[in-house]
N, C-alpha and C positions, 0 to 999 in steps of 0.2 A: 794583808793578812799574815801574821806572824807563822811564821814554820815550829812546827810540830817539836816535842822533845823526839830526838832522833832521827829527823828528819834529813833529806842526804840534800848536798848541799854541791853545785861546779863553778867552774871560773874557766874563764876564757883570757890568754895572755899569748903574746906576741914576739918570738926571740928578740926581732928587731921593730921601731916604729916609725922609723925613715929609712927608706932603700931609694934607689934609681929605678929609671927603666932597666929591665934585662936583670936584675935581680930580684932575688927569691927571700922568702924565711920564712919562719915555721908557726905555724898556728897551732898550738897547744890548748885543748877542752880538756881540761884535768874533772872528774868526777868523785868523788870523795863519800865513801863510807856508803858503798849503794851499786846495781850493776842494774843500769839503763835497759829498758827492753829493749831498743835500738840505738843506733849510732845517733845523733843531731844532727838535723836534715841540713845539709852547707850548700847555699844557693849561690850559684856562680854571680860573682859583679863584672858590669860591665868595665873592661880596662884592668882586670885584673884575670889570674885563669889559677883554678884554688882545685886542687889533687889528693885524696887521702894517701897516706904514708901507712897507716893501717896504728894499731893500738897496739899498748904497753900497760902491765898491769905491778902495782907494788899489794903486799900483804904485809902488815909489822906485828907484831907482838912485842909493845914494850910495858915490863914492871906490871902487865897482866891485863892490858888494855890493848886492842888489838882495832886496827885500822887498814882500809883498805882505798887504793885508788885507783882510777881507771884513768889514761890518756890516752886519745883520740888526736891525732898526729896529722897537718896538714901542709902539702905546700902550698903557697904564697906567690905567683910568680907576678911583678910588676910590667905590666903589658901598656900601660900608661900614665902621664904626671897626672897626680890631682891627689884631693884629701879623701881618704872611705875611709867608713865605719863599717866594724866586722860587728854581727849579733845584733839583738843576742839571739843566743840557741836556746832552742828549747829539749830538755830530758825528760823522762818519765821513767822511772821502775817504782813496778806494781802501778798501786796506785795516784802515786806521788808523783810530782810533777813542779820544777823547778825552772830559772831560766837561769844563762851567764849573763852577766855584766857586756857592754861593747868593747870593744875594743878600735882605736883609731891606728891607721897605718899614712902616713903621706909617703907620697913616690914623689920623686925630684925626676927633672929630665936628664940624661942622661949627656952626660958633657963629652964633645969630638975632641 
């Protein structure tokens, strides 16, 4: 079903898409033109252990158009080798209601 004129729109992206074990990165839910009734419920994977960092917000006014985003900030910590899939999440403000895109992460093992 096609989204709405004005409809708010997120995305789900990943600092990094290969890490080791024992390292981290950040998972970024950018929300876009909208403020979520709730955070995006992040379901711990197994071999992996996922932390909120907490949210950052932008407001612009350019040339008289005005936008707004919300980022929901997470760590990442690689706890075992293998391939996951993060997402998607699901948002909701009001009555709208949107999902991210996945996101894939592979973790390598971690070399002695």
């Amino acid at each position: 079903m096609p989204a709405a004129a004005g409809a708010f729109t997120a995305e789900a992206r990943l600092d990094q898409d290969t890490i080791v074990v024992g390292e981290m990165t950040r998972l970024a839910i950018t929300v876009f033109d909208a403020r979520p009734n709730n955070p995006p419920e992040i379901e711990q994977v197994a071999g992996l252990q996922i932390r909120n960092l907490g949210t950052s917000q932008q407001f612009q006014i350019v040339n008289g158009q005005t936008s707004s985003s919300i980022v929901y900030n997470y760590s990442v910590l690689a706890l075992e080798p293998g391939e996951y899939t993060l997402g998607p999440f699901k948002l909701v403000a009001k009555k709208e209601e949107v999902m991210t895109n996945t996101v894939k992460l592979t973790v390598r093992p971690a070399t002695g």
